[in-house]
N, C-alpha and C positions, 0 to 999 in steps of 0.2 A: 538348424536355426542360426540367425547370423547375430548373434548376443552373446556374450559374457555377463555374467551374474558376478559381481564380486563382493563378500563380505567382509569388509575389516576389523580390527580387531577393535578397536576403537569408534568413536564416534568423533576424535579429533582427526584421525584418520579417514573416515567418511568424507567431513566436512571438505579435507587439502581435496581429495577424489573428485568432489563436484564440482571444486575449481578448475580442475579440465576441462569444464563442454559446456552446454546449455542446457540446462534445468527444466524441468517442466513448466516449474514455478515461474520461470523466467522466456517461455515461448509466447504469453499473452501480451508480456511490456515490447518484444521485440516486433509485436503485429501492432503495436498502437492501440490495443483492448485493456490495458489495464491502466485505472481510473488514477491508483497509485505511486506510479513509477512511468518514466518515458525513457524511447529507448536509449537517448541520451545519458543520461542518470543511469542506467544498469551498464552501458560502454564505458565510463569512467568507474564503476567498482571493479568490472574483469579486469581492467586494467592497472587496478589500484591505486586511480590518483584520489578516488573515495576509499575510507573507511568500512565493508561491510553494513548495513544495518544493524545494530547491534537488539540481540535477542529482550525484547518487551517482556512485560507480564501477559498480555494477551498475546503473544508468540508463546510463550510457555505452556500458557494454558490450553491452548490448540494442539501442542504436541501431546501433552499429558493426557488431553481428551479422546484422541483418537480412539483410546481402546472403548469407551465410551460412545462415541459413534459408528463405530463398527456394531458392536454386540447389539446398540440400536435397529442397524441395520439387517442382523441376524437373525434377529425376534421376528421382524417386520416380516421380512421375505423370507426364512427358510432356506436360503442361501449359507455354507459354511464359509466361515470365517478361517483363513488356513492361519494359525497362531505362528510359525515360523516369519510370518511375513510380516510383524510387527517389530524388528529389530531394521537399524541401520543396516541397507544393504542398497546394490546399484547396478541397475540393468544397462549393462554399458555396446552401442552397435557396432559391431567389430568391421565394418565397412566405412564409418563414418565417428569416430571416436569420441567424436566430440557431444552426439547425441547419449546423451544419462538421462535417466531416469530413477525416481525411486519412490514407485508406489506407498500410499500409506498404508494397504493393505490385498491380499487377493483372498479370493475366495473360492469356491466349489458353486454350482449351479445344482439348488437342491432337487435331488433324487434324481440323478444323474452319474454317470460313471466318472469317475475319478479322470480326467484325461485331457489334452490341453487344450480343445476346442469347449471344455465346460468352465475352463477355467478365467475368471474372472478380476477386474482391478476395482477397491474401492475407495472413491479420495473422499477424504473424511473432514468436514470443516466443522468451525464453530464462528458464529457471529451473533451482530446484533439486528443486524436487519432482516427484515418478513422478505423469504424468499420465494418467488414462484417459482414452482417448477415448471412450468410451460417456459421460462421465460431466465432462463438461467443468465448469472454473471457471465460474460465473453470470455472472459477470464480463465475463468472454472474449463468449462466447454475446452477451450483448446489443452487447456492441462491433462484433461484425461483422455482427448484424441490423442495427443502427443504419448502419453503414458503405453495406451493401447498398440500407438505405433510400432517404437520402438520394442515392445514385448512380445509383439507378433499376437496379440489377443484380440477377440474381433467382437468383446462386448467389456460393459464395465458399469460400473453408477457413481454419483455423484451425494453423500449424504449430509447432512446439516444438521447440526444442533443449532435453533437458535436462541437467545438470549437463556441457554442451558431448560427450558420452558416446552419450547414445541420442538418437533423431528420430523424431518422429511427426506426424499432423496427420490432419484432420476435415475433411471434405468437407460443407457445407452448404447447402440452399437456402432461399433469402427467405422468411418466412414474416408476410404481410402482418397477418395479427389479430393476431400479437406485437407488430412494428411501430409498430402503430398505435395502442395499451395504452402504448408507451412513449413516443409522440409526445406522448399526453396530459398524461403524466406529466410528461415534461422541459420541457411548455409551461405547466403548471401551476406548476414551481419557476421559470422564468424570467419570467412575468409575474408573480408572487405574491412570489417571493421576489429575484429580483436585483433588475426594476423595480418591484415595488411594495414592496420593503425587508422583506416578514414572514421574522421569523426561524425556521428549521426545529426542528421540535423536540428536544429531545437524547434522548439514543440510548443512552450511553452514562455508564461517568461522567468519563472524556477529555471530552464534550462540556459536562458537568454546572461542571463544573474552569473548562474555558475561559470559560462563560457565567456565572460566579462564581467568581471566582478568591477572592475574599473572602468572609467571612460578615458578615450584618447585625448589629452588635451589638443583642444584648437581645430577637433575635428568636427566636420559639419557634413549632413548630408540636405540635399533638397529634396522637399515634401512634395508630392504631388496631390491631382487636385482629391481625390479619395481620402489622404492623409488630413488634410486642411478640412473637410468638411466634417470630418470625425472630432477633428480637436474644437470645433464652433459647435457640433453637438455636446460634446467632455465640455464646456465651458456653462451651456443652460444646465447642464445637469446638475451638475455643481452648484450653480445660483437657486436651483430648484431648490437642493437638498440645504444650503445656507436658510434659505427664507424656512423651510421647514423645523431644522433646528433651532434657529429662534423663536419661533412659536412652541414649537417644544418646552422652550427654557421657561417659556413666558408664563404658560400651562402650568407648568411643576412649580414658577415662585408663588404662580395664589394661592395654588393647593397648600404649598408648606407654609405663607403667611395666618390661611382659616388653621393650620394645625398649630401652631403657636409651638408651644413645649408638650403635644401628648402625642404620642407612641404610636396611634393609628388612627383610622377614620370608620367608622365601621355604617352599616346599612342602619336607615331610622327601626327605633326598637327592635331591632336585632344583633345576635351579637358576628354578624358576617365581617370580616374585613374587607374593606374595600384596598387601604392600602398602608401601608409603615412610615415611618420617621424615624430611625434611632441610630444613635451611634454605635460606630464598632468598637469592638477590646481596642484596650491601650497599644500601642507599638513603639519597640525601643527603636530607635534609627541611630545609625553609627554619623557623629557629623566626622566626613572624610574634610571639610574644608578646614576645621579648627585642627585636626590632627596632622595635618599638613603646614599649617602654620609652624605649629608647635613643637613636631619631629618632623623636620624635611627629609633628611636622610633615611628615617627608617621608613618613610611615604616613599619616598624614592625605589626604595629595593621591593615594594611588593607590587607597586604600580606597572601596569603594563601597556605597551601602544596596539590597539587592534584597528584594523580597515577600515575605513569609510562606508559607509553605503550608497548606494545613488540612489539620489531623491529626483521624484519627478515633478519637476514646475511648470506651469504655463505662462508663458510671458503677454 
């Protein structure tokens, strides 16, 4: 086998470990499949001029779940769940170092011998949206070819809890010309882009933002006629959506003039709501203008200057 297994002893240790190579997690943002993240945006955490994303409650809750969606998946199919394979650990390709992996579970192919052609990867999710299985996240999909690849395993599923409610999951086999499309690709961003530093190109305009957060003073570029015809579209749309919000406004003052001072509108002789009127709870507000008046000095020391943003106008 061309793999190392490494288990450390920690899970802070795990963590430094995956910073070595490309993740599974992170082979969909590098193909332009995840909805999430661009590959922009993941070249600037390897490199650490971003922060990590720091761990959520729904990041927690999907780790804690796994056992959960496995055992799901155990019931379902009859397939064994190999309990070793629920600890931090990292299937790392000893040809290619940088490819990691780290299943969130494997399994046995029930009633089957024990042996590594029956042996199985199962990635275990939890969300809130209705997934079809014919019709998998892109995402997902490469995560578990990429998993398969690098373990030398030539089947695996895919299972979902959603909204902790319904359970499904996808039964898949290796599919080595995908693979191998994607080995290219994630080797191409890691010698190109981690170790040889080129930056990816933006994607979006989150990516646009980050790679200029500022504008050049005094620089200007000329619009072509594509450009020009898009900003005379951006300008009806906008008038569109002006004359719409005024009628909007116009709509809400009769409604709240017929309601005078009561609390909602409801259906004749019924007690339906049609819609509300009331005020929210009280709120204390700090006035920063009078405390600045009044203590400069101590306004001074807690105040702080952050960036600008860039605003976009039509002229």
């Amino acid at each position: 086998m061309s793999y190392t297994i490494h288990r450390p002893k920690s899970r802070e240790a795990w963590l430094d470990l995956r910073k070595g190579g490309i993740g599974s997690s992170e082979v969909g943002t590098i193909l332009g499949l995840n909805p999430y993240e661009t590959p922009y945006q993941l070249w600037r955490k390897k490199k650490g001029l971003d922060a990590p994303t720091p761990e959520n409650f729904a990041m927690r809750a999907g780790h804690y779940l796994e056992d959960a969606v496995s055992l799901f998946y155990q019931d379902e199919t009859g397939n064994e769940i190999i309990k070793s394979s629920a600890g931090d650990w990292l299937i790392i390709n000893n040809e290619r170092p940088f490819l990691r992996v780290s299943p969130d579970r494997t399994c046995w192919k029930r009633g089957m011998a024990r042996k590594h052609d029956n042996k199985g990867i199962v990635e275990c999710k939890t969300t809130q949206k209705e997934i079809d299985g014919d019709s998998l996240p892109q995402h997902w999909f490469c995560q578990l070819q990429y998993q398969l690849g690098v373990a030398e395993l030539n089947w695996g599923a895919i299972a979902w809890l959603t909204a902790g409610r319904e359970f499904g999951y996808r039964d898949l086999t290796f599919d080595k010309d995908f693979y191998d499309w994607m080995i290219e690709e994630v080797t191409r961003f890691w010698v190109d882009c981690i170790q040889g530093n080129q930056e990816p190109l933006a994607i979006n305009v989150e990516d646009v933002i980050l790679k200029n957060p500022r504008h050049i003073a005094g620089k200007t570029l000329t619009a072509n006629d594509d450009i020009i015809a898009e900003l005379a579209e951006l300008k009806e749309v906008r008038e569109e959506l002006a004359a719409l919000d005024q009628r909007k406004k116009a709509i809400e003052e009769s409604i709240k003039m017929t309601m005078g001072d009561a609390e909602a509108l409801v259906l004749p002789n019924t007690d339906d709501v049609l819609c509300t009127w009331k005020a929210g709870k009280d709120r204390t507000k700090f006035d920063d203008k009078r405390f600045a008046q009044e203590h400069p000095d101590m306004y001074a020391q807690y105040t702080t200057t952050t960036a600008g943003t860039r605003t976009f106008l039509i002229k």
